[in-house]
Structures are given as C-alpha cells and as structure tokens.
Biotite code that builds the C-alpha atoms (Angstrom):
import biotite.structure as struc

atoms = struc.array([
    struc.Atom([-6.578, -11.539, 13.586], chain_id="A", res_id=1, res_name="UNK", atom_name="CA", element="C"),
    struc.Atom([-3.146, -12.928, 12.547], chain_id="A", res_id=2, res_name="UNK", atom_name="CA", element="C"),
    struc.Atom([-2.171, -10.653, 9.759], chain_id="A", res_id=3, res_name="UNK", atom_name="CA", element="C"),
    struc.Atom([0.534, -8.538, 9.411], chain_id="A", res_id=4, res_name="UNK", atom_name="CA", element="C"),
    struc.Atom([2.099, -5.397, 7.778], chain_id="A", res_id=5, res_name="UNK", atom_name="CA", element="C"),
    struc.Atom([4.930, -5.893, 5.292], chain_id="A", res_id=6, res_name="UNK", atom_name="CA", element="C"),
    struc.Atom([7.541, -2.866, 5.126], chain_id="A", res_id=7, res_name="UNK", atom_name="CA", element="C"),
    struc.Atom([10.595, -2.977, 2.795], chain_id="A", res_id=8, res_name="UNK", atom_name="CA", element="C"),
    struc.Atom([14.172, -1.352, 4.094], chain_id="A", res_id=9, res_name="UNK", atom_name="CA", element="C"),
    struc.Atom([16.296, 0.191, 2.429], chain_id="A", res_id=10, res_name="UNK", atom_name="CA", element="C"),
    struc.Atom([19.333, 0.759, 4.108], chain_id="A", res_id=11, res_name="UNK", atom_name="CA", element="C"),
    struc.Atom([17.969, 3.222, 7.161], chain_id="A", res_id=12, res_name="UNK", atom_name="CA", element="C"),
    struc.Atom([14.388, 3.604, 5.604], chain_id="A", res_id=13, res_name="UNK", atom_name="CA", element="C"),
    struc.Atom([11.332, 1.414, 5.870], chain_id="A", res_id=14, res_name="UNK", atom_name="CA", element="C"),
    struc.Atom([8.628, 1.620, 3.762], chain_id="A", res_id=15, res_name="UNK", atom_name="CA", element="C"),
    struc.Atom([5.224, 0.119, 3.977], chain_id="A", res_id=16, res_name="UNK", atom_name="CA", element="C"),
    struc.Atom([4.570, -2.622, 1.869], chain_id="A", res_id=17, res_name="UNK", atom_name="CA", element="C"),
    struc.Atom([1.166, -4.024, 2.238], chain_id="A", res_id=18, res_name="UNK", atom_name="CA", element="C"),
    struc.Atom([-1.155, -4.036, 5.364], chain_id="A", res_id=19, res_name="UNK", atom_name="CA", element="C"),
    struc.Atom([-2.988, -7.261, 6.524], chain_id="A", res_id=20, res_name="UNK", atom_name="CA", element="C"),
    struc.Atom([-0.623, -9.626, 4.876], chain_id="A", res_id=21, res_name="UNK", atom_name="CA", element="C"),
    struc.Atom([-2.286, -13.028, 4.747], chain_id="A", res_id=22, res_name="UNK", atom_name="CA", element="C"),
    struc.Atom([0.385, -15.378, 2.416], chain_id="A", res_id=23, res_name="UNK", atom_name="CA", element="C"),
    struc.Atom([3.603, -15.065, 1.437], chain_id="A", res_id=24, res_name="UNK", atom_name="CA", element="C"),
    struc.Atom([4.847, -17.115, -1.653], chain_id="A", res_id=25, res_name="UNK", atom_name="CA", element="C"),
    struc.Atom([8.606, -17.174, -2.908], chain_id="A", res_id=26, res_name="UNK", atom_name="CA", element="C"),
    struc.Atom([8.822, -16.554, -6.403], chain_id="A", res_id=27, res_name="UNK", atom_name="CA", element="C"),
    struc.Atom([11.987, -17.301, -8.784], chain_id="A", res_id=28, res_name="UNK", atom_name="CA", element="C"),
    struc.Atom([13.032, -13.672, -8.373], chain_id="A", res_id=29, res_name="UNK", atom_name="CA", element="C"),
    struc.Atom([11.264, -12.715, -5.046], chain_id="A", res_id=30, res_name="UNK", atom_name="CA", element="C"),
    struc.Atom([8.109, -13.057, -2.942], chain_id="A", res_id=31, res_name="UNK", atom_name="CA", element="C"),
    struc.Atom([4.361, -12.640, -3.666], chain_id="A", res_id=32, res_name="UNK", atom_name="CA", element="C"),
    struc.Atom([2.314, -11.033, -0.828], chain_id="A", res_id=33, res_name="UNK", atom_name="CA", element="C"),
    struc.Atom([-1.514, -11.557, -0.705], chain_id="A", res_id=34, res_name="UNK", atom_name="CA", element="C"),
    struc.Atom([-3.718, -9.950, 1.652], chain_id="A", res_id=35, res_name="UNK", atom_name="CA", element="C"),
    struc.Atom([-6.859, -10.577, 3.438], chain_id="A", res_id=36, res_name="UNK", atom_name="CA", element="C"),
    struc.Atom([-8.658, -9.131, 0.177], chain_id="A", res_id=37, res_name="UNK", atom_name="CA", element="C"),
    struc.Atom([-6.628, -11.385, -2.192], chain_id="A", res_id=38, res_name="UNK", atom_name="CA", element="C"),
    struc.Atom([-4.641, -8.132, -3.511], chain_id="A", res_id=39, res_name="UNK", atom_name="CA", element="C"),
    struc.Atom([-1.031, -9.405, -4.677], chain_id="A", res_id=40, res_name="UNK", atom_name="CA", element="C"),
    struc.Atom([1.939, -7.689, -4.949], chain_id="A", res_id=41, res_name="UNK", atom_name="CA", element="C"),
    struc.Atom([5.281, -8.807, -6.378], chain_id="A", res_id=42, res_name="UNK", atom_name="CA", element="C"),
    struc.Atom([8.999, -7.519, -4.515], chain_id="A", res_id=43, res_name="UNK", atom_name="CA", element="C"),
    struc.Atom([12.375, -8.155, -5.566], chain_id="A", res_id=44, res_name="UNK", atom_name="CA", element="C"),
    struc.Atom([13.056, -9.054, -1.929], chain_id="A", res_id=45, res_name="UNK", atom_name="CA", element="C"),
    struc.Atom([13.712, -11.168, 0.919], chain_id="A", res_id=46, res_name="UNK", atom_name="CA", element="C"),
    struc.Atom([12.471, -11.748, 4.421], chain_id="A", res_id=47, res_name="UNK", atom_name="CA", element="C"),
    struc.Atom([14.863, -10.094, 6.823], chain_id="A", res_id=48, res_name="UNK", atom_name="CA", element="C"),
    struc.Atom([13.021, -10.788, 9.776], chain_id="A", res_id=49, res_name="UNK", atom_name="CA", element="C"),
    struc.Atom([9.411, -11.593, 10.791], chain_id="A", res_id=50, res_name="UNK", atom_name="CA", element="C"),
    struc.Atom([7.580, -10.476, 14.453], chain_id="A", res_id=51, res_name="UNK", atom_name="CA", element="C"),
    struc.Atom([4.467, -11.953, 14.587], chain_id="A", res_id=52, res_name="UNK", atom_name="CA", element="C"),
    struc.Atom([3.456, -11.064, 17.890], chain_id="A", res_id=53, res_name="UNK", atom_name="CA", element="C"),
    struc.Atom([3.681, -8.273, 16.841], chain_id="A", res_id=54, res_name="UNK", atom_name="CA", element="C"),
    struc.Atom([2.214, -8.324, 13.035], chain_id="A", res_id=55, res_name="UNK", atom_name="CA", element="C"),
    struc.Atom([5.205, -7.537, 11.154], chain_id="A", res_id=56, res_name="UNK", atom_name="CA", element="C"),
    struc.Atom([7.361, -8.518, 8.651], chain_id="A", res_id=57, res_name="UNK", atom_name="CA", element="C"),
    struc.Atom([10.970, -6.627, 7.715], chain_id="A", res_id=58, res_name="UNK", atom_name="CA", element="C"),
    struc.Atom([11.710, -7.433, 3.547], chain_id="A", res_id=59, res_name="UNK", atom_name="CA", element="C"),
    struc.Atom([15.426, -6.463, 1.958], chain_id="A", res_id=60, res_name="UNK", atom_name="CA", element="C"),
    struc.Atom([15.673, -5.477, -1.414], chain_id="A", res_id=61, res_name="UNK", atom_name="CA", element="C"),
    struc.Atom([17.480, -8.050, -3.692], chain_id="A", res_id=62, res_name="UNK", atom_name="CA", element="C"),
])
C-alpha cells in the first residue's frame, strides 16, 4: 500500500487529517485530499513536508 496519513500542525500540535491519503490536489486557496474511498476534504494549508517511506504527510495552516 502507498497511502499515507495527513496531519495538520499548528505551531507544537499535530492533528490528524485524513488516513490513507491517495491524491492531493492544490486548490486556489489550499489543497484537496482524497482517500482510498474517494472521501475529500478541503484545508487552508500547505505541504510542510512529506515522508513517504514512512506514509506521512506534515500540512501548515495558511
């Protein structure tokens, strides 16, 4: 499987996002995750940093 969690920081705190995070599709004011189920979710965020060895992806509020 090549999916990966999505978690959101805040400053010190990280909150997960979404599990099994297939796509990942800028939008004009942020990103659209899908996962393996086709759920979407919209964040007012960026990608801070992606480790996909080891399924995750870091997002920043904007």
């Amino acid at each position: 499987m090549c999916e990966s969690n999505a978690f959101l920081r805040d400053g010190e705190n990280e909150v997960m996002l979404m599990e099994s995070v297939d796509t990942i599709e800028p939008c004009e004011d942020g990103l659209k995750l899908v996962d393996i189920f086709g759920k979407q979710l919209f964040t007012k965020a960026k990608i801070k940093d992606m480790t996909l060895l080891n399924h995750r992806i870091v997002l920043e509020k904007i």
